[in-house]
N, C-alpha and C positions, 0 to 999 in steps of 0.2 A: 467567466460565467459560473465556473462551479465557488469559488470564491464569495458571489454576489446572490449566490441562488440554493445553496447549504450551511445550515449551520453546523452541521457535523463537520464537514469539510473546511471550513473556519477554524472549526477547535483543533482539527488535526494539523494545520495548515501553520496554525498560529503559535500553538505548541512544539512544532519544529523547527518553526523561522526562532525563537526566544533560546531553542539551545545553543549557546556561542560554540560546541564542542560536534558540532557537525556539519556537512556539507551533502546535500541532496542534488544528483542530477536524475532529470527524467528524458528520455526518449523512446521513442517507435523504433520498434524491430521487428522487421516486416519477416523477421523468421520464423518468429512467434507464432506465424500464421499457421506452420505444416506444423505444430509440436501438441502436444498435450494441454501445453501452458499458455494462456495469454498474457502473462505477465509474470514479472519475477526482482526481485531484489538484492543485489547482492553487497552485502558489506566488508570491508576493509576497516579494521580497527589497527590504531598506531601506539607506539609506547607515549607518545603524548597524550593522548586521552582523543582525540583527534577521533573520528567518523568518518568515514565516506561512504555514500549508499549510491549504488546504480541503478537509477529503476530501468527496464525496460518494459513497456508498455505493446502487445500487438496491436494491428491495425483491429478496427471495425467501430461497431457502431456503442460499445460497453465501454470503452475507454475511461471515464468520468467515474466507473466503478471500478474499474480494474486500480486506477490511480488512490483511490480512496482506500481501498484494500491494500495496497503494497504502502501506502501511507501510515496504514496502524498496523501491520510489520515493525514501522519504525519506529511508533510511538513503543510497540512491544521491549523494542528493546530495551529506549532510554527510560523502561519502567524497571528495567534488570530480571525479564522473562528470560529463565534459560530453558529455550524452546523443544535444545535437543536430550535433555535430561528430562524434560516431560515425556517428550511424544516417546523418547522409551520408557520411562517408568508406566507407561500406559494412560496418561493422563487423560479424559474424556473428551476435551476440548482442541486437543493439542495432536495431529499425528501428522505420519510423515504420508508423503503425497508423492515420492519421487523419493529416485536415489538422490542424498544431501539437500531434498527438499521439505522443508515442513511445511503445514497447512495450520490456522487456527480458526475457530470460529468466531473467535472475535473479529478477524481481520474481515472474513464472510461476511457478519452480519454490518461490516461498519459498510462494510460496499455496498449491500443491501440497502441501508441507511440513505446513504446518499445519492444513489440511485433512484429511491423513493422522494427523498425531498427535489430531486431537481426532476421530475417527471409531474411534480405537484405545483412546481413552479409558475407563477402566471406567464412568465417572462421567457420559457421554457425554449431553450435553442439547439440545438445539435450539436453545434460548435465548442468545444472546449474552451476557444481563444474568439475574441474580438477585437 
């Protein structure tokens, strides 16, 4: 649905399937629920060049933007953002949100985005998956 019903989430989607140098898994972690965060991503980098990103996703009814938002984290990366030398150099965009957590407003507003194109949707469904 979000695939069929975003073109931001297209471009994010599509530019992450084309990196052969990474692997994305996403799941629900219904722990997410009690914490600060509903979502979060964590990467492993290898001396291969290799990725791995773990999304976890909480439960509710924001999921489609939570996912979209921890999607251009990723895209963050394979742009060569160094997140954590921003958000200390004080960067505007860039700050930390947690201990070893950063926050960006890009990743904000891409969630926003897409949020907004699948609430404008005609086709418009609740459902992540079909």
């Amino acid at each position: 649905m979000m695939l069929r019903s975003s073109a931001t989430f297209r471009s994010q989607y599509q530019r992450i399937a084309d990196t052969k140098s990474i692997v994305v898994g996403v799941r629900i972690n219904p722990a997410l629920l009690e914490g600060h965060f509903r979502a979060q991503s964590t990467f492993h980098r290898y001396y291969s060049g290799l990725i791995v990103v773990a999304v976890s996703i909480g439960p509710g009814s924001h999921q489609a933007e939570w996912i979209a938002h921890e999607f251009e984290h990723i895209l963050e990366q394979l742009d060569g953002c160094n997140l954590p030398r921003l958000a200390s150099g004080g960067a505007r965009d860039v700050w930390y949100s947690g201990q070893n957590m950063i926050e960006t407003a890009r990743a904000v507003r891409a969630g926003h985005t897409v949020r907004d194109e699948l609430r404008q949707h005609p086709s418009r469904s609740d459902k992540l998956v079909e």
